[in-house]
Residue frames relative to the residue before (quaternion, step in Angstrom):
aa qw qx qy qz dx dy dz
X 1.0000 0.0000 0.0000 0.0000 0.00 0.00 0.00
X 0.4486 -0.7397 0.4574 0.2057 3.72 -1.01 0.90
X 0.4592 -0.6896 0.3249 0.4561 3.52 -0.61 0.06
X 0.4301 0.7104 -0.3157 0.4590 3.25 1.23 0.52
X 0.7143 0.2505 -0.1914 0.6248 3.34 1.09 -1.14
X 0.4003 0.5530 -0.5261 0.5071 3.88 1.07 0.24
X 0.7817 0.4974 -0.2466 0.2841 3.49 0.41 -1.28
X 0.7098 0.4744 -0.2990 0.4263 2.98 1.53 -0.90
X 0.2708 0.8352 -0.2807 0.3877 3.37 2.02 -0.40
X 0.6821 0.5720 -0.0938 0.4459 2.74 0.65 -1.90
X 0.8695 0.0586 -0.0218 0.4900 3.76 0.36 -1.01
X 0.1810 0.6303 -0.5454 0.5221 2.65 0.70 1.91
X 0.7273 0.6162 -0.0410 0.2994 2.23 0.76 -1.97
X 0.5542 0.5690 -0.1142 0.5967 3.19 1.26 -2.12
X 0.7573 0.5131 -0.2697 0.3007 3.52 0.01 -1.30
X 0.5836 0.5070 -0.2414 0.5865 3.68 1.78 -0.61
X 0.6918 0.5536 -0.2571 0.3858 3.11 1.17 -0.36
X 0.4962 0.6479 -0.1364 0.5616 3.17 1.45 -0.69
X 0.7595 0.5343 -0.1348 0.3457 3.26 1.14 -1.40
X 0.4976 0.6651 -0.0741 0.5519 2.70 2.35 -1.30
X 0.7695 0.3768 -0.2393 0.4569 3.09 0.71 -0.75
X 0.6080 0.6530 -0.2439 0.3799 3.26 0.73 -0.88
X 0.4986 0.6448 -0.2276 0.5328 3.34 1.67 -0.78
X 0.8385 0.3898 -0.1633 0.3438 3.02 0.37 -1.54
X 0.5449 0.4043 -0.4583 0.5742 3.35 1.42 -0.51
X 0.5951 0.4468 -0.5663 0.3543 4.06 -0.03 -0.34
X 0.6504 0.4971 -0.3291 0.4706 3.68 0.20 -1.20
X 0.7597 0.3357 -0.3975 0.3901 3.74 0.33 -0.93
X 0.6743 0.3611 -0.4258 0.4833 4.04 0.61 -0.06
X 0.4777 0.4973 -0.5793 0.4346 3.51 1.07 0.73
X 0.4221 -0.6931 0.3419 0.4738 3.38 1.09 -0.87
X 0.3985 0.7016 -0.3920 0.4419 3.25 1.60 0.69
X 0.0407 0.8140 -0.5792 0.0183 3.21 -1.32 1.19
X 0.4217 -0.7510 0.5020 0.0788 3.04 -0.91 2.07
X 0.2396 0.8508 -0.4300 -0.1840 4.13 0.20 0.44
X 0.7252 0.2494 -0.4615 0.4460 3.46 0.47 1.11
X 0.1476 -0.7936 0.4347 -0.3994 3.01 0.80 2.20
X 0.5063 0.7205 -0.3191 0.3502 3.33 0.45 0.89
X 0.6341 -0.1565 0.3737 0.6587 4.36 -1.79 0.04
X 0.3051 -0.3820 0.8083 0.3281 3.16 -2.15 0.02
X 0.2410 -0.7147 0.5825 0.3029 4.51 -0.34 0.38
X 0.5875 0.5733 -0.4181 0.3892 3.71 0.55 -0.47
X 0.5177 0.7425 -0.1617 0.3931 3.02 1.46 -1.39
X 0.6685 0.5487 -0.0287 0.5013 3.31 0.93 -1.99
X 0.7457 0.5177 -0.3071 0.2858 3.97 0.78 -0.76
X 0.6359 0.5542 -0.2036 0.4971 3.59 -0.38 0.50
X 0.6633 -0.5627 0.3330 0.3641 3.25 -1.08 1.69
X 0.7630 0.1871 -0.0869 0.6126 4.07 0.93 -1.21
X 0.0096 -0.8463 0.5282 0.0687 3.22 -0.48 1.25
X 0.2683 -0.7865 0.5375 0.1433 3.43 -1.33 0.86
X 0.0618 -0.9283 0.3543 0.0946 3.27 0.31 1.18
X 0.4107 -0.6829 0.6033 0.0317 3.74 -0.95 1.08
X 0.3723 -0.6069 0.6967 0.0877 3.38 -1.06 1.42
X 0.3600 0.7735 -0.4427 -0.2759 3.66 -0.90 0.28
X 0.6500 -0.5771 0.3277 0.3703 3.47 -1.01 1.13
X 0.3552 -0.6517 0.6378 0.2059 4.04 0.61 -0.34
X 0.6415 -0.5047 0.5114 0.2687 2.83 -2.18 -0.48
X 0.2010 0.7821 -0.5803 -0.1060 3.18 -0.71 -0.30
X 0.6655 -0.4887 0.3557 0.4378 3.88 -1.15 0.17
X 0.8543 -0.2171 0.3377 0.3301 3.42 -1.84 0.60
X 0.7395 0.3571 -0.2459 0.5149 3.44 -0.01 -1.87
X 0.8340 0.3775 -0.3917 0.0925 3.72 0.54 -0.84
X 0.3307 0.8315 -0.1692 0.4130 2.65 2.29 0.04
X 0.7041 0.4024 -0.2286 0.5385 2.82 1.24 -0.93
X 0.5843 0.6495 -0.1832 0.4508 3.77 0.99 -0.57
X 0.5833 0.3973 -0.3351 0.6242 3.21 1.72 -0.41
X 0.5855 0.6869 -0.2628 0.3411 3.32 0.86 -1.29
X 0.7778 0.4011 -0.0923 0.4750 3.31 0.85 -1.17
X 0.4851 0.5464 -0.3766 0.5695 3.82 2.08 -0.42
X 0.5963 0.3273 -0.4510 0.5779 4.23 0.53 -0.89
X 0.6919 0.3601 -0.5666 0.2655 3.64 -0.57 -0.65
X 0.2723 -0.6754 0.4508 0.5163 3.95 1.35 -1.07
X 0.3841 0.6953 -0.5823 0.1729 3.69 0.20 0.65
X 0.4851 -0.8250 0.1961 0.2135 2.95 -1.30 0.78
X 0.4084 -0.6579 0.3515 0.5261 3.31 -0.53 0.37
């Protein structure tokens, strides 16, 4: 791999990350918390990675709390 295609690697990479985050700050002024928010790592392996945000699990109530942030209701 070149240091070019490392670099571009790299902000891919970054760029999912960002994405990740960005999530969480939306969801958290919904009052929703995602807590196994995170890279997909499988996702992440390999000279060209295609990173994957995954959402995880989280419990019922938070399920509902997301549910109820897309519709926009309030909290």
């Amino acid at each position: 791999m070149t240091l070019v295609e490392r670099s571009s690697a790299a902000r891919t990479v970054k760029d999912a990350e960002d994405a990740r985050d960005e999530l969480r700050a939306a969801l958290k002024g919904a009052g929703v918390t995602l807590p196994s928010l995170a890279l997909d790592g499988v996702s992440l392996v390999g000279d060209f990675p295609r990173p994957l945000v995954d959402l995880g699990r989280c419990t019922p109530q938070t399920a509902r709390l997301l549910a109820g942030a897309l519709r926009g209701d309030v909290r």
